[in-house]
N, C-alpha and C positions, 0 to 999 in steps of 0.2 A: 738499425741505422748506424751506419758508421762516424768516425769524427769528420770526415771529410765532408762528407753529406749536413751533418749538423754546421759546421764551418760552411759552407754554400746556402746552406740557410739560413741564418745569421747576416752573410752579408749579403743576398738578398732584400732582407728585410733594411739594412741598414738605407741599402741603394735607393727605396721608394719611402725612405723617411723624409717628413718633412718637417718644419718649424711646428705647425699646430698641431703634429703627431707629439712633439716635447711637451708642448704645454698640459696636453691630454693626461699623458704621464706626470708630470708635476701633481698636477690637483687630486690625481688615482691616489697620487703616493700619498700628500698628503692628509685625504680624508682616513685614509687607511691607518696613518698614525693617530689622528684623530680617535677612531675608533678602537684601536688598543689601547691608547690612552685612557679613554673611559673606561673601557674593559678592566683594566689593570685595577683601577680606582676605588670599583663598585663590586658586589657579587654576583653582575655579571658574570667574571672570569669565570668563577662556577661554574656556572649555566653553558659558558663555550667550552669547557672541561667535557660536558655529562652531552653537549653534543656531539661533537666529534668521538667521545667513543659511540655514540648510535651508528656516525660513520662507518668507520672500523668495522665494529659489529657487522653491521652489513655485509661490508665487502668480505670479511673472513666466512658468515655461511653461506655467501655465497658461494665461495672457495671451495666450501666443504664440500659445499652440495646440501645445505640444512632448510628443504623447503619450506616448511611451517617459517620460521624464524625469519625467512628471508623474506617471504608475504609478508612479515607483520612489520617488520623493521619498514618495508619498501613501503606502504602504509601508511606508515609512521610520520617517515621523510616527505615523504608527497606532500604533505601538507606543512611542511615546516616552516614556511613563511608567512604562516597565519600563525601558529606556535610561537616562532620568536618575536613576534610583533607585541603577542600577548604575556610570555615571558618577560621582556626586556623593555615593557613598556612604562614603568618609570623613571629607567634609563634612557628612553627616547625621548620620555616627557621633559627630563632635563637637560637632556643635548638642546632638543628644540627651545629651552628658556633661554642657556646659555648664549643662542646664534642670534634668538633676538635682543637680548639684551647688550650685542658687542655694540660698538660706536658704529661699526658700518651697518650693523640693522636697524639702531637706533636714525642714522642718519639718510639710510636707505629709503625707511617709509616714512620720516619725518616725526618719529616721534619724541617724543621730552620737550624740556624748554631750555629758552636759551640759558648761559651761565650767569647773565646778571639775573635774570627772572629768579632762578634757582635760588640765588642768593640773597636775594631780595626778601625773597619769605622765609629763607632758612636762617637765618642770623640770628633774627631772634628769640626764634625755637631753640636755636642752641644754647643762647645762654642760659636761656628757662629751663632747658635739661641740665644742662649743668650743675647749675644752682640749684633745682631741686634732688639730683642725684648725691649730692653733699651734704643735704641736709636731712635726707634719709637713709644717708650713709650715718650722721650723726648720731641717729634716735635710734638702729638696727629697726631701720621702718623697712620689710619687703617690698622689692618694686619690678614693674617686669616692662619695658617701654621698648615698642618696634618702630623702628623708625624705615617707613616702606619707598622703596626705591623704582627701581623699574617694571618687574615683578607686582602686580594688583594683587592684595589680598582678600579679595572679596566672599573668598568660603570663611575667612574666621573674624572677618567686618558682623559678618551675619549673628555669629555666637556671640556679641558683644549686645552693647548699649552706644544708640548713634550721640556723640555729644557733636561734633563741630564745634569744637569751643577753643579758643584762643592758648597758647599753653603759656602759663605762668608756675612759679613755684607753692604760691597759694593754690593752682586748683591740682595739682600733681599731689600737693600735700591731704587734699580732703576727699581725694579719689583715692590715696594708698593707706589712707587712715584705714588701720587693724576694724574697726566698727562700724564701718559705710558698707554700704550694697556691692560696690563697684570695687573693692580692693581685692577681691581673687580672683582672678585673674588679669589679661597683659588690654596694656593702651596702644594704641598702634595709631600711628602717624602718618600723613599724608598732607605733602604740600606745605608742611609748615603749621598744620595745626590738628590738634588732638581729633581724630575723624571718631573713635570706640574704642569703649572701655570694658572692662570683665570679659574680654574675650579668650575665646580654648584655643591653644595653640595646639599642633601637630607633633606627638611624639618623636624621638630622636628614632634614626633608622635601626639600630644598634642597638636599645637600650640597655640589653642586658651589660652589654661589655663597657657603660659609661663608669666612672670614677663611682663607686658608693657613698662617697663623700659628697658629692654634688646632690644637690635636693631639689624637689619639683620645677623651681623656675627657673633652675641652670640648666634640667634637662628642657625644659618647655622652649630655651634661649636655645639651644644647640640643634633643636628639632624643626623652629620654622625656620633658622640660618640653613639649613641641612635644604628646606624646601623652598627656597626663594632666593632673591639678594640682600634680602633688609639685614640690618643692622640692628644686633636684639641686645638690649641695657638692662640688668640683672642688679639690684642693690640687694646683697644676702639680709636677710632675717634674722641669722643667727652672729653672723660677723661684722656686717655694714660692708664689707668691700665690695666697691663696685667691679662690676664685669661686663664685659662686650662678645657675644658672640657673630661670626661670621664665616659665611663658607664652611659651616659647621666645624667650625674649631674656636673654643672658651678662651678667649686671655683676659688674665685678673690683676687687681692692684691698679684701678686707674685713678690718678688726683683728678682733679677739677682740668687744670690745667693739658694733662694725657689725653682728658675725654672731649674736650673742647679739640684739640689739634685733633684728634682720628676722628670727626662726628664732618669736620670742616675735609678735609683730607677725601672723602668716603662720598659726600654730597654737593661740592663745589668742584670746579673746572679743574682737572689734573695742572694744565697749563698756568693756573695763577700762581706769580711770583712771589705773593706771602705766602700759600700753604709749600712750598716747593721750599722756600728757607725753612720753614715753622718744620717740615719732618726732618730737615738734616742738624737743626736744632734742638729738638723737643721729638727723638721717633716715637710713634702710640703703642709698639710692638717691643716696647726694650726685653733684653735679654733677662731680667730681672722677672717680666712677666711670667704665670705661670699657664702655662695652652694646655688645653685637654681636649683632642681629639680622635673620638672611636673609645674613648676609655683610658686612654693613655695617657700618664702622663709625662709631659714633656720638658 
């Protein structure tokens, strides 16, 4: 084909373009970014690595002429849409969390509640977190508290103890007590109040590459952030410093004050005009923190 030929058909195509042939393209492109994005993110990228050379492979014995090789490859490929589905399908599990959990799929099928509602039950969850995060910061009391968002946790509800019990810092305190039933493992939250306790959380995806330095319930913190959206509150054992994991990344050193602004920030209306001063006064993220993500740290 010549350039001239290419140039004729190009503007061909242009001539019988229309408005909802653009938009078509928009939304192509941007899923397409979408999805190298996650690519890039995850070990995915691997996996689209070791496919496309089956690719290749391919086309080269075919090149050759390498029968055997090329049966097996052609095989191979035939079925690779059932392959990557089952390859890449923790990767898909959390594209698909990610799409429902935006505000337009939130608002799309109606779910959550309104922002007073929200806040109405959460207020006082949070000072009780608070408050008891500091005073088991005091004592180097272990504490592991998931505070569950959009995201249902209902596979590690199940490894637990159902309490439904109101949260104060008295019952945080006789639940994390080193000599109670219920103190190894994490409390997860819902709605505003204590839903189970001694539950297994989900190891980090990575774990070999995490800090050595972090111990069972910073990685237990990094592992269910890694697999949902909740918000995981870590009071070490050995130091008292509080920690927050999220989007599977650790930041540490929070005061009372830090944990209250990100807990408020994380749970109430992006839109409200005190959390909106509260982070350009008090951010939960300061530079002083220390993140550890993937093992690194930051």
């Amino acid at each position: 084909m010549s350039i001239r030929d290419i140039k004729d058909a190009f503007l061909s195509i242009l001539s019988t373009l229309e408005f909802i042939d653009i938009i078509d393209v928009i939304i192509l492109a941007y899923i397409i970014y979408i999805l190298l994005k996650l690519i890039r993110e995850t070990r995915a990228g691997q996996l689209v690595k070791g496919i496309l050379f089956l690719v290749a492979s391919y086309f080269i014995s075919e090149f050759l002429g390498l029968k055997t090789i090329t049966y097996i490859l052609k095989q191979t490929l035939d079925i690779g849409l059932i392959a990557m589905i089952i390859l890449f399908q923790p990767e898909l599990r959390r594209a698909l969390e990610k799409a429902g959990r935006t505000k337009l799929g939130v608002r799309l099928f109606g779910l959550g509640m309104s922002s007073d509602e929200r806040t109405r039950m959460w207020e006082p969850a949070i000072e009780a977190i608070c408050d008891s995060c500091v005073e088991l910061s005091a004592t180097c009391t272990g504490a592991l508290i998931v505070v569950e968002r959009q995201v249902r946790l209902g596979e590690q509800i199940e490894t637990g103890t159902i309490l439904n019990a109101t949260p104060s810092k008295e019952i945080f305190g006789n639940i994390f007590y080193p000599k109670t039933p219920l103190h190894d493992g994490a409390v997860i939250m819902r709605d505003g109040e204590i839903l189970a306790a001694a539950c297994f959380l989900p190891k980090p995806q990575k774990d070999e590459l995490i800090n050595k330095k972090l111990g069972s319930r910073h990685r237990a913190a990094i592992g269910m952030s890694e697999n949902s959206d909740a918000v995981v509150i870590v009071v070490s054992e050995e130091t008292g410093q509080i920690s927050v994991a999220m989007n599977g990344v650790l930041t540490r050193d929070y005061t009372r004050e830090k944990l209250k602004i990100l807990l408020e920030q994380e749970l109430f209306d992006e839109n409200n005009e005190t959390i909106i001063t509260a982070r350009k006064l008090f951010p939960a993220h300061s530079d002083k923190s220390q993140r550890y993500k993937g093992g690194e740290r930051k």
